[in-house]
Backbone as a ProteinNet text record, in pm:
[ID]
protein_1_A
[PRIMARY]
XXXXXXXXXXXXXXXXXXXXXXXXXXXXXXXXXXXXXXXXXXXXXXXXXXXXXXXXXXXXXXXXXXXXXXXXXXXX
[TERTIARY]
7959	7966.5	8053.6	8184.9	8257.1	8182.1	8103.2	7993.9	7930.6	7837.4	7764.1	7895.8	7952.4	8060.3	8103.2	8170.6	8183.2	8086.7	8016.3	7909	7840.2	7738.5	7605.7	7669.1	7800.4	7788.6	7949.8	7980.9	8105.3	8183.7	8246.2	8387.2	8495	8591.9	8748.5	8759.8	8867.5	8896.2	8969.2	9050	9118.8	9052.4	8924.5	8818.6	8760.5	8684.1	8615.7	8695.5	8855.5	8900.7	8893	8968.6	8989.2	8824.9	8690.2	8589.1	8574.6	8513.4	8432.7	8304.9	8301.7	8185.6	8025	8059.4	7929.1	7925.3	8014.4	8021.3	7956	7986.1	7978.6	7773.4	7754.1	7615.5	7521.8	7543.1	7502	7484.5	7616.1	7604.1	7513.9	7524	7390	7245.7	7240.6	7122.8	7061.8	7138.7	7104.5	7095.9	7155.8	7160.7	7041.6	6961.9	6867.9	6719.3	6754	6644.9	6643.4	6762.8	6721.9	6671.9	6744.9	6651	6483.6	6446.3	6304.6	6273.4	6286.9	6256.8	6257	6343	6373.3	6228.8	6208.5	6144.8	5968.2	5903.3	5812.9	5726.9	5769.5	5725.5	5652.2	5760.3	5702.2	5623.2	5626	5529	5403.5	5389.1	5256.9	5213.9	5263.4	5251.1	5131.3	5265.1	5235.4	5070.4	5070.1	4957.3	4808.5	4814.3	4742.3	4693.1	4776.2	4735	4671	4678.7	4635.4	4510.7	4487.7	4371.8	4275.5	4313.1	4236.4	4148	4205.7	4258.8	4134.1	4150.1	4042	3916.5	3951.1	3783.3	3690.2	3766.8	3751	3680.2	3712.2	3626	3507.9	3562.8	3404.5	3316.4	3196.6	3112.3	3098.2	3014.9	3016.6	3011.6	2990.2	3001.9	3132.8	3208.4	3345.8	3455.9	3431.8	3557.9	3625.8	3715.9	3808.7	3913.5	3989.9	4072.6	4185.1	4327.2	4438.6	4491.6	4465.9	4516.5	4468.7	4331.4	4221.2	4251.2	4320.9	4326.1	4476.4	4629.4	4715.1	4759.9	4761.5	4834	5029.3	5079.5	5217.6	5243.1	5343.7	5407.7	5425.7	5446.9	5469.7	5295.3	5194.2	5054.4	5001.4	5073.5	4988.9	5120.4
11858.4	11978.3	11956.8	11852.1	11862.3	11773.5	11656.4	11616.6	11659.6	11793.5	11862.7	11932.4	12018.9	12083.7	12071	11948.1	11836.1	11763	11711.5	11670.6	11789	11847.4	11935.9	12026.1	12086	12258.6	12225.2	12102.9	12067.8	12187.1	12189.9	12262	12158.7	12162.3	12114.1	12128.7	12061.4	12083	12213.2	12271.3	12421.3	12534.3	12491.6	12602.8	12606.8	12485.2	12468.8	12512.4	12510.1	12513.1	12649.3	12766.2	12869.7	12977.2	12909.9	12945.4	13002.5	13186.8	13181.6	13103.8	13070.8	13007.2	13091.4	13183.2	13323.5	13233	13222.3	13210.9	13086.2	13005.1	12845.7	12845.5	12913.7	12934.1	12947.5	13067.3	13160.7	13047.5	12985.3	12885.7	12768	12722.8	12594.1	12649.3	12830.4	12856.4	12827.2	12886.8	12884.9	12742.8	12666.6	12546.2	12480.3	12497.8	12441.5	12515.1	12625.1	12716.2	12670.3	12659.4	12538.8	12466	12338.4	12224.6	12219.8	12364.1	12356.4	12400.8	12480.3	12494.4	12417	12279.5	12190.8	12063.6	12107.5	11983.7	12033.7	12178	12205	12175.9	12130.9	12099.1	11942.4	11867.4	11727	11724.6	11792.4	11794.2	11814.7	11939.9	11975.5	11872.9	11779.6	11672.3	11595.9	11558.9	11454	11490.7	11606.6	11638.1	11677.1	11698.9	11691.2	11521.9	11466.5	11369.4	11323	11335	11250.7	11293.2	11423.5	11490.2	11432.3	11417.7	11344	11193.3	11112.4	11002.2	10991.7	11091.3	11087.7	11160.3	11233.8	11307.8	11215.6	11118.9	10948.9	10878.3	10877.5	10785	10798.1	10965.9	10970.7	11057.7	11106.5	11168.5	11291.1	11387.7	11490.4	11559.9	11524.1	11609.5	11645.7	11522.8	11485.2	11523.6	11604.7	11629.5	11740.8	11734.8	11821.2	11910.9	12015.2	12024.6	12041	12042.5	11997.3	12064.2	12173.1	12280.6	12235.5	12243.2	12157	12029.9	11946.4	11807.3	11772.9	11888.1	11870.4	11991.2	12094.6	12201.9	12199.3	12298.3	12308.1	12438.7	12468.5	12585.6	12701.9	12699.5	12778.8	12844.1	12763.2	12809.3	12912.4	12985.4	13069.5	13193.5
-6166.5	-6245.7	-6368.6	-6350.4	-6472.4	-6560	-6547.2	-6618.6	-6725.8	-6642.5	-6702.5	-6822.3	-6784.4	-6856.5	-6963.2	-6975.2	-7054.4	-7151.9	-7109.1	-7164.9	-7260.8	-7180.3	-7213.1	-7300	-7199.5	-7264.5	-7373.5	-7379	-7469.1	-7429.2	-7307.9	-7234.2	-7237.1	-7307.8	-7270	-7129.2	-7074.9	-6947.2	-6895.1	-7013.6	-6934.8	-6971.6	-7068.9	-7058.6	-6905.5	-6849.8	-6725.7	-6623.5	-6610.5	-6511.2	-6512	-6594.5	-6611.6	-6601.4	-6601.9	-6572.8	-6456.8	-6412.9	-6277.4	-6239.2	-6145.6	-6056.7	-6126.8	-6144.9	-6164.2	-6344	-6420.2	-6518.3	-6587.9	-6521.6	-6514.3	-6491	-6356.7	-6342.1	-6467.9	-6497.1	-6627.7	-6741.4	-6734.7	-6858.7	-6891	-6720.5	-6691.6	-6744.7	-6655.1	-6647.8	-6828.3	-6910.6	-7051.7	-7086.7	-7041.5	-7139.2	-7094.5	-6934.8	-6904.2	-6993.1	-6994.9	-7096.2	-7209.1	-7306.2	-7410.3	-7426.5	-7331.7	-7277	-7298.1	-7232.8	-7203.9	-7316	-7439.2	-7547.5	-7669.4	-7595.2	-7677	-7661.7	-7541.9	-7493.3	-7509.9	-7518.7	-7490.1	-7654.2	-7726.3	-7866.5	-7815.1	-7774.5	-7780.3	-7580.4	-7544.9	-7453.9	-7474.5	-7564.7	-7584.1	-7706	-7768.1	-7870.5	-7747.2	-7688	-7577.8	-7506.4	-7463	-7398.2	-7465.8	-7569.8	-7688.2	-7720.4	-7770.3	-7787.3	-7673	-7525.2	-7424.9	-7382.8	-7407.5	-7426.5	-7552.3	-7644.9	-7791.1	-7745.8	-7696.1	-7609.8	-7520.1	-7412.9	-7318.9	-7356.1	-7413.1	-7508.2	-7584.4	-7638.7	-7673.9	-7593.3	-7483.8	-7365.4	-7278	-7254.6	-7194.9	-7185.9	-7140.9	-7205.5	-7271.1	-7280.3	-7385	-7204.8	-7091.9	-6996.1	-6920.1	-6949.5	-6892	-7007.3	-7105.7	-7216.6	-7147.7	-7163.4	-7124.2	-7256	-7271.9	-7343.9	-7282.4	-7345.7	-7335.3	-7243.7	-7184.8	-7081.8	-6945.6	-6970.5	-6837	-6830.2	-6912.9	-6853.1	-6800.1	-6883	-6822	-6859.8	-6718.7	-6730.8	-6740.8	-6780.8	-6821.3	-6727.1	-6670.3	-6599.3	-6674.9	-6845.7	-6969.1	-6986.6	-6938.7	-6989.3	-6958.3	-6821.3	-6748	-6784.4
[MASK]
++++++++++++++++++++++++++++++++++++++++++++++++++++++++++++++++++++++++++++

């Protein structure tokens, strides 16, 4: 946890210590929500292109688009 603290959310040490448990939570929870807002740009890059890729290879019966070939948890 002091890792994360430290690291991720740039807490000094008598910020972290002086932190509630409830508080500390809250803080991960956000920084992991970032994370995923940070990351859902070059995912859907990623999955796009891999979709382009395989639409490339095989037939006009087997194309797929980028949702149908790799769904995301954000899609639905």
């Amino acid at each position: 946890m002091r890792r994360l603290a430290f690291g991720a959310l740039h807490m000094d040490a008598e910020r972290f210590e002086k932190m509630l448990v409830g508080d500390f939570l809250d803080a991960m929870g956000g920084y992991n929500e970032a994370e995923l807002e940070r990351l859902k740009p070059i995912a859907e890059l990623i999955r796009t292109s891999t979709a382009l890729l395989w639409n490339l290879q095989v037939d006009r019966n087997s194309k797929r688009n980028a949702r149908e070939l790799w769904p995301f948890p954000w899609d639905e």
